[in-house]
C-alpha positions in Angstrom: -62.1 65.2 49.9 -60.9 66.0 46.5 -60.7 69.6 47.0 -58.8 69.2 50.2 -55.8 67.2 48.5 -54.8 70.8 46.6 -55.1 73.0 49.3 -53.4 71.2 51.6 -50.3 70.6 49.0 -50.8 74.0 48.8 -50.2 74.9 51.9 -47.3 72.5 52.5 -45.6 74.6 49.6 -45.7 77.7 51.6 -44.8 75.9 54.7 -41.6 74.5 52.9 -40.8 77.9 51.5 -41.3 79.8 54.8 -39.0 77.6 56.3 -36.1 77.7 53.3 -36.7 82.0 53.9 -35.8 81.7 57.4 -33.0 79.4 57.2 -31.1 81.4 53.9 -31.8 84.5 56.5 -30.1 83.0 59.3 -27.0 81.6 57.2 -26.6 85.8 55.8 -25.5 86.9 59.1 -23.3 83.8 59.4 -21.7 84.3 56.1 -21.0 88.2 56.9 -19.3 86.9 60.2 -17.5 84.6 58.5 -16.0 87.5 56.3 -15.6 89.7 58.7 -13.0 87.4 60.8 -11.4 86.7 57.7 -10.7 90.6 57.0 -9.7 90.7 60.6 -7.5 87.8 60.0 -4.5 87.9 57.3 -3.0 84.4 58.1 -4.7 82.4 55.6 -5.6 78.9 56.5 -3.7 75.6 55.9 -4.9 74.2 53.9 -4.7 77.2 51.0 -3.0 75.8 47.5 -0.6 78.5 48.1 1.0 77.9 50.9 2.0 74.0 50.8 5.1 74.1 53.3 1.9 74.7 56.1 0.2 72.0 54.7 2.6 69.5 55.3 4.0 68.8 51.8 7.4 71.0 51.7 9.8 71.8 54.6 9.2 75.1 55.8 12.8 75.6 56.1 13.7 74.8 52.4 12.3 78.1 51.5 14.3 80.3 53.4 17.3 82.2 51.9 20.9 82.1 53.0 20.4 78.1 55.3 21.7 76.0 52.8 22.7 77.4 49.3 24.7 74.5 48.5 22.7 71.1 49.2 25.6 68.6 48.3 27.8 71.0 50.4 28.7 67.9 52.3 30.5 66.3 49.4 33.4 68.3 47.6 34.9 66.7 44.4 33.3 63.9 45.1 34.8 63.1 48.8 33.0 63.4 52.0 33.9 66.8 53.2 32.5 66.9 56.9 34.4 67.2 59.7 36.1 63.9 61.0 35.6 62.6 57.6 38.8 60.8 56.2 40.5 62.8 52.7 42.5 59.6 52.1 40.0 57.4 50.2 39.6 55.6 47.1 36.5 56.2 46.3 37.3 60.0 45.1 36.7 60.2 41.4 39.7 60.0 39.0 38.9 63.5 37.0 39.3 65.4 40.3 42.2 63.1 41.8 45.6 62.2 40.6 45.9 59.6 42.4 42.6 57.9 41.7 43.2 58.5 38.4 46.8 57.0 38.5 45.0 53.6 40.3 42.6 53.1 37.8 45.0 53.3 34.8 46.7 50.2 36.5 45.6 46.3 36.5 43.1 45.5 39.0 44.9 42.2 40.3 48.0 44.6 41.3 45.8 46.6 43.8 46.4 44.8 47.2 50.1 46.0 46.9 49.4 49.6 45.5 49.7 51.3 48.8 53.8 49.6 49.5 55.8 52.3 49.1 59.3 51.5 47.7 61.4 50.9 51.0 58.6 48.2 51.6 58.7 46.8 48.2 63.0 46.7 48.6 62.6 45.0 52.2 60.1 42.4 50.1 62.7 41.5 47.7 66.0 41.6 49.7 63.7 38.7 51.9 62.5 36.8 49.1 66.1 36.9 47.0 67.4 35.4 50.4 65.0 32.1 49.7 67.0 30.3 47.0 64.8 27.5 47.3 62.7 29.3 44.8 62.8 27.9 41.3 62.9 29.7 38.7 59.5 29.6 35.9 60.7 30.1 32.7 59.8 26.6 30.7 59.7 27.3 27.4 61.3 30.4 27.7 58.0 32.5 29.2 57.7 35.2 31.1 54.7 35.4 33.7 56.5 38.8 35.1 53.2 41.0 33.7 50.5 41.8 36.8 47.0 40.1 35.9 48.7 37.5 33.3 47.3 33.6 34.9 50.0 31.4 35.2 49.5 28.2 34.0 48.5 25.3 36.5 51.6 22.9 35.6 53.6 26.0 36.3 51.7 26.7 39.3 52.6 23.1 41.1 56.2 23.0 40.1 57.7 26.9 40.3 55.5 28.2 43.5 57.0 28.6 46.8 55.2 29.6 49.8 55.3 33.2 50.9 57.7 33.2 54.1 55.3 33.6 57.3 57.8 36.1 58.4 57.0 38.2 55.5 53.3 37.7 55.4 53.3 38.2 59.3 54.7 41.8 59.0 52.6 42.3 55.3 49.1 41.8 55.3 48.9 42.3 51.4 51.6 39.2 51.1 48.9 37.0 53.4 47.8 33.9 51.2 49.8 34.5 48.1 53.1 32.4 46.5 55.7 33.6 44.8 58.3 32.5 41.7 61.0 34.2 39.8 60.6 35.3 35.8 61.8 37.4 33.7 64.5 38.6 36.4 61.5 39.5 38.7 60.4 38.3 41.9 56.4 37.1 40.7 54.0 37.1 43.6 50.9 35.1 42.7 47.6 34.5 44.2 47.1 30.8 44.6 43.5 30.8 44.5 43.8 31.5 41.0 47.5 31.8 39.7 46.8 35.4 38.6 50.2 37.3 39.3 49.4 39.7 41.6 52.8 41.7 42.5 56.1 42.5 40.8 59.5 43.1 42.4 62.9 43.8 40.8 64.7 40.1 41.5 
């Protein structure tokens, strides 16, 4: 029994090895297949490094010449620059725009009347100079007629009047604010928070 144990390890070893020949002989002609469509075929596949745009991970339009050679083409200065879009907005940047650049060099709290042009501005005052109800704000001898400056609450109470519905009506920017004279100026103020808001030759 002894002596059988080798030879039939023995034999299994042959076994195993006739079986690996056969299957390494039948995988040859497989690989030579393999190259053979691959000579026949020049379109590598996929899934190469090379060729990411057919994988999946870049547009296979971004690659071609001539489609888009600008790709913030839709923005020129700064401004949307697609058809329909609007050119008057205040969003431009001031180094390309005068007029940006002219709005940002002013106060902030004069803004809402920036866009009254001066017949508008004239038609304000000739309507408020009519209102001589208006006190005049000069205690001590200030002047509040400076956009931005606050007004002081005591002032606030006793030299405010009421922006004329008329006015505000026909104004959107006048809606909600108040207004005084100083200085020889008509001062309209914001209420809310008696910053001065407007200036108009009284």
């Amino acid at each position: 029994m002894q002596n059988l144990v080798p030879v039939l390890a023995f034999g299994l070893t042959i076994l195993a090895g006739a079986a690996l020949a056969g299957a390494a002989t039948a995988q040859a002609p497989a690989a030579q297949k393999t190259e053979e469509l691959k000579k026949q075929d020049s379109v590598p596949p996929a899934t190469a490094p090379k060729l990411s745009e057919q994988a999946g991970t870049t547009e296979p339009g971004a690659k071609v010449q001539g489609t888009n050679p600008d790709p913030n083409a839709v923005f020129v200065n700064g401004v949307l620059a697609v058809p329909g879009a609007s050119t008057d907005v205040d969003t431009a940047p001031a180094k390309h725009w005068a007029r940006t650049d002219a709005d940002d060099q002013g106060p902030i709290a004069g803004y809402r009347f920036k866009k009254l042009d001066a017949q508008q501005r004239q038609l304000i005052a000739r309507e408020l100079n009519s209102q001589r109800d208006a006190p005049t704000a000069s205690p001590a001898g200030e002047s509040y007629a400076v956009i931005g400056t606050e007004v002081p609450a005591e002032v606030a109470l006793t030299a405010l009047s009421p922006m004329p519905q008329a006015l505000a009506d026909k104004f959107a920017e006048l809606r909600g604010t108040a207004f005084m004279r100083s200085a020889g100026k008509i001062v309209i103020v914001d209420p809310n928070n008696n910053l001065v808001v407007g200036l108009l030759e009284g």
